[in-house]
C-alpha positions as CSV (number, residue, x, y, z in Angstrom):
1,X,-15.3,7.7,22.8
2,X,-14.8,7.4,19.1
3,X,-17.9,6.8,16.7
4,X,-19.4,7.2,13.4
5,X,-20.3,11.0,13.7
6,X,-16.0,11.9,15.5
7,X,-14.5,9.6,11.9
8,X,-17.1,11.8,10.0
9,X,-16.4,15.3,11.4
10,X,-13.0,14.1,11.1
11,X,-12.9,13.1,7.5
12,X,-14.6,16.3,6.9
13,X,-12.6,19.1,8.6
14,X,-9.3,17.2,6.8
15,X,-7.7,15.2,9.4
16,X,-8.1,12.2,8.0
17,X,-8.0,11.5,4.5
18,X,-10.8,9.1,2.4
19,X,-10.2,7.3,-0.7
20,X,-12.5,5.3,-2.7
21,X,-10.9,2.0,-3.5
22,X,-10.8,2.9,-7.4
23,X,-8.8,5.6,-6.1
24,X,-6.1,3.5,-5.2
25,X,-3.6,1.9,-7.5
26,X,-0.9,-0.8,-7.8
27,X,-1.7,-2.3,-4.6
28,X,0.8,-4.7,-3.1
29,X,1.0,-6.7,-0.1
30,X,3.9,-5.7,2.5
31,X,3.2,-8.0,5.5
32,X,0.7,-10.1,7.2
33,X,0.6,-11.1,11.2
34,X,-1.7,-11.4,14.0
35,X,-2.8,-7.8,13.7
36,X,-3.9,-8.1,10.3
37,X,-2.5,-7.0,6.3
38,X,-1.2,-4.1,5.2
39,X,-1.0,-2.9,1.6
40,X,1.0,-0.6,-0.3
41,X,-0.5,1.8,-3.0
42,X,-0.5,4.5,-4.9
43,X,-3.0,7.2,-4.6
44,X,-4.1,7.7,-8.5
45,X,-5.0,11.4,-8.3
46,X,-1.4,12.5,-7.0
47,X,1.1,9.1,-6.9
48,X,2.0,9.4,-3.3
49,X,2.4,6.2,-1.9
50,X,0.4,5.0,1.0
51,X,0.0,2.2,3.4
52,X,-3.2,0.4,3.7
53,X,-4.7,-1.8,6.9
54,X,-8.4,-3.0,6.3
55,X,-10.0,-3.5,9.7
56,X,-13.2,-5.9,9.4
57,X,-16.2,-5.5,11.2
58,X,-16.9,-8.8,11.7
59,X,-13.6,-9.4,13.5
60,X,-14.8,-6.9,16.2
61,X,-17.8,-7.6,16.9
62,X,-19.8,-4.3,17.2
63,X,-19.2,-1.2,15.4
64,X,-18.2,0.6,18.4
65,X,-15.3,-1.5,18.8
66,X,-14.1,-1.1,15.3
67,X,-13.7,2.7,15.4
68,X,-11.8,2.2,18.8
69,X,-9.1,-0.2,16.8
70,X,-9.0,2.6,13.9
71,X,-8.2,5.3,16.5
72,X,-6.1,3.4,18.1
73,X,-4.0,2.4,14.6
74,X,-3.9,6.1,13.7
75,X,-3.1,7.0,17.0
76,X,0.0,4.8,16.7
77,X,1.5,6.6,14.0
């Protein structure tokens, strides 16, 4: 089951990237539905574009539950 310590190891060994939010530039709504926002934005350091989707703790409840919607957004792509 995903947790705090599988999205740190994670972030660490390089599978999944972390930016600050100062890091991120010219951010722009794309779309908004039941499942939440997503932004596009710029990463500042090297201009790729990327697509953003804040997930809220307190629209899951527990912690636990939010790291089981982020695995299961990244798993989607």
């Amino acid at each position: 089951m995903p947790n705090k310590e599988w999205l740190a190891n994670s972030v660490k060994e390089g599978f999944i990237e972390q930016y600050l939010e100062e890091d991120l530039l010219d951010r722009t709504l794309l779309g908004h539905g039941g499942y939440g926002v997503v932004y596009k934005a710029k990463i500042k350091q090297s201009g790729v574009s990327v697509a953003i989707k804040p997930l809220f703790l307190n629209r899951y409840g527990r912690e636990e539950e939010l790291y089981k919607k982020f695995v299961k957004e990244v798993a989607t792509y």
